[in-house]
Each structure stands twice: as C-alpha cells, then as structure tokens.
C-alpha positions in Angstrom: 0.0 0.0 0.0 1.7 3.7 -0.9 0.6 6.7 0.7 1.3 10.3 0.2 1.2 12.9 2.4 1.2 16.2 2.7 0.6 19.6 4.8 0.6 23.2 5.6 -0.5 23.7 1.6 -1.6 27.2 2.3 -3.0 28.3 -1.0 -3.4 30.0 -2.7 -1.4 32.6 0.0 1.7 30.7 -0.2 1.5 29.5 -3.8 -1.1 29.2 -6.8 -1.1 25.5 -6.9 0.1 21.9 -5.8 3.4 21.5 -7.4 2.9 19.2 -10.4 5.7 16.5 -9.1 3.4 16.0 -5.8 0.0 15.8 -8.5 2.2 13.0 -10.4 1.9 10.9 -7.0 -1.8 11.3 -6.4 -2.3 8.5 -9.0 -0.3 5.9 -7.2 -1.5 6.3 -4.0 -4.1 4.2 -2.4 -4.6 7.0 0.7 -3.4 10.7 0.6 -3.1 12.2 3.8 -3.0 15.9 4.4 -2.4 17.5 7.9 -4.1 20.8 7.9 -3.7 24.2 6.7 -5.1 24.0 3.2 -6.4 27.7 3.6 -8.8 27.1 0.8 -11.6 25.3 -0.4 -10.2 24.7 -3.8 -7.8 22.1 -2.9 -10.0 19.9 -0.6 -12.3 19.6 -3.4 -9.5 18.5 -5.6 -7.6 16.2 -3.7 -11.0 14.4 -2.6 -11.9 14.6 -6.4 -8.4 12.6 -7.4 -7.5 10.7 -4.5 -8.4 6.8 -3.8 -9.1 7.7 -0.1 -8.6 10.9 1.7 -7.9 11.5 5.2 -7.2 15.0 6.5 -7.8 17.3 9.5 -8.3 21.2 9.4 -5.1 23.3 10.7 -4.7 26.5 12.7 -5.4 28.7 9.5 -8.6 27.0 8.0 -11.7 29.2 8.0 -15.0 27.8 8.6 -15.8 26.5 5.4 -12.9 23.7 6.0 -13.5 23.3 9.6 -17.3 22.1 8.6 -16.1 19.4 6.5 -12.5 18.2 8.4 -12.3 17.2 11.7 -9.4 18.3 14.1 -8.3 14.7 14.4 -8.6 11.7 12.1 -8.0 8.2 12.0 -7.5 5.2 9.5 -6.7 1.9 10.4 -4.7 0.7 7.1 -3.2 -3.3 6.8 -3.4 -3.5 10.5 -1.8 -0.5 11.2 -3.3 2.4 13.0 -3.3 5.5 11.8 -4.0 9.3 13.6 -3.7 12.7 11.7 -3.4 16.3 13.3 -2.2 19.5 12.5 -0.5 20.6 15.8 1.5 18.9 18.0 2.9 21.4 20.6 6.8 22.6 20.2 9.7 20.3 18.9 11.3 19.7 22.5 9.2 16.6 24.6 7.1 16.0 21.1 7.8 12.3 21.2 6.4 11.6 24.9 4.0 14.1 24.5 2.2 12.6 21.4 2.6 8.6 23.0 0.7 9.8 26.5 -1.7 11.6 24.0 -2.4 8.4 21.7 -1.6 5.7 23.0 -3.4 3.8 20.5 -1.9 4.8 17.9 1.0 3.3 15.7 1.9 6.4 13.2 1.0 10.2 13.9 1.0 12.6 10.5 0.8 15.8 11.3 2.0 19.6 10.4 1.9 23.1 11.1 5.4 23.4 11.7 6.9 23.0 7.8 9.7 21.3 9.3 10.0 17.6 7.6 10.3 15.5 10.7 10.5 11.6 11.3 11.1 10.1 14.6 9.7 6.9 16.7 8.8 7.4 20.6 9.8 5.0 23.4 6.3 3.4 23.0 6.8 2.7 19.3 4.4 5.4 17.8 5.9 6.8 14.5 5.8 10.6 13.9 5.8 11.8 10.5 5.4 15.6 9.3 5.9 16.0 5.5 6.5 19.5 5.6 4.8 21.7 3.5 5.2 21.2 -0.6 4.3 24.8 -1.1 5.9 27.2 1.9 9.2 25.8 2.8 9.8 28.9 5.3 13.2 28.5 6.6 13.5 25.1 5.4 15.9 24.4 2.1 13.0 22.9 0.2 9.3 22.3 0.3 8.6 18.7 0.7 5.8 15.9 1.0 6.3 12.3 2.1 5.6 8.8 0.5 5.0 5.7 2.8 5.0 2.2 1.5 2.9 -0.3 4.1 3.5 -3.8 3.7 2.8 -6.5 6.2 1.2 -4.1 8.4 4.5 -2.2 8.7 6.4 1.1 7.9 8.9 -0.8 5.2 9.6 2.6 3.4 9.1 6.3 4.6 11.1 9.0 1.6 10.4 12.5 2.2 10.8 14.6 -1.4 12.2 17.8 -2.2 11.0 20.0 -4.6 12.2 22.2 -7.1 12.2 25.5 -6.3 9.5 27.2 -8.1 9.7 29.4 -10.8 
C-alpha cells in the first residue's frame, strides 16, 4: 500500500497550486493524507476529487468552510496499522512523549503546522511523521511531501521529497 502525504499547503497565499511532481503521485497512491492548513476550499475539493481515499484534518489557518467538512483529528486503520492525523503537535522539545501519552493507540501520527519535515519513533513505538509543506518551505531548504509504502502491516519505506524550487 503507498501513501502520500502532505501539509501546511496554504493556497493560494503561499503559492497558486500543488506543485505538479506532488500531483504526479496522487495516482499511485491508495490514501493521501493531508495534515491541515489548506487555507482554501479549492484544494479539498481536488484532492478528494483525485485521490483513492482521503484522510485529512483542518489546521490553525482554516476558516469555517474547511473546519465544517475536516475534523481536528482523524484516523484510519490501514493493513493493521493504525493511523491518527493532526495539525499541531505542541513545540519540537518533549514532542515524542508528549504525542505517545496523547495516543496511546496509535502506531503512526501525521501531522504539520510546523513546515519542518520530521521523522522520529517514541519509546512506546508510535511513529511521527510531518511531510512539511510542498508549497511554503519557510526557513527550510525545500518544500517537501512524504511517501510511505505499508506492507505486512508495517512502515517498510518512509522517503520525504524535495522540490524544485519554483519558478
């Protein structure tokens, strides 16, 4: 199973579309995954228009036209694996222990707000993933997304991709 995910795409404020490598992967993925912050309607309608299976969650910057159709926090339980999406997580420093006591059911935690690709595993086992954002790479080098293959119920490949800068 492939996934894609992807955050913080903030347009059209912080671009005037999806970058057309991260388009390319939307028809090789069996679930996209986006962590809040999509600022507009547009792209909601177009990923859910394109993808297989969608699972996303509003972010700190989506009006009330997002928030009525995403919830905060979303789940999928995918080949045995479980499966929680969020935008924010609280600061960088404690994240790990933080996000285990917070859900402890939980095998992988997607989430964004920050921009800042990130990929670590607490104590307890759950995986945290943040994409980054493929649009707004603020202080970062690139903009990025993640793809995740599943196979056996496990994490057997997590690749985060940079993108060219745009023109």
């Amino acid at each position: 199973m492939r996934l894609l995910l992807m955050s913080d795409t903030h347009l059209p404020k912080r671009a005037k579309r999806l970058p057309e490598q991260l388009l390319g992967e939307l028809d090789s993925a069996d679930v996209v995954f986006h962590a809040g912050d999509w600022v507009d309607t547009a792209t909601l309608d177009l990923l859910e228009s394109r993808s297989r299976r969608l699972v996303g969650v509003y972010g700190n910057n989506d009006g009330a036209e997002l928030r009525a159709r995403l919830p905060e926090i979303a789940y999928a339980e995918l080949d045995g694996l479980r499966f929680g999406v969020i935008h924010e997580t609280g600061p960088a420093q404690g994240r790990e222990a933080r996000c285990a006591a917070r859900f402890p059911d939980l095998d992988v935690l997607v989430f964004g707000h920050s921009h800042i690709p990130w990929d670590t595993t607490a104590p307890t086992g759950l995986r945290l993933l943040n994409p980054g954002s493929p649009t707004d790479r603020r202080r970062q080098p690139h903009c990025t997304y993640m793809t995740v293959t599943v196979t056996g119920g496990r994490l057997t490949e997590v690749e985060l991709h940079r993108l060219p800068p745009r023109r």
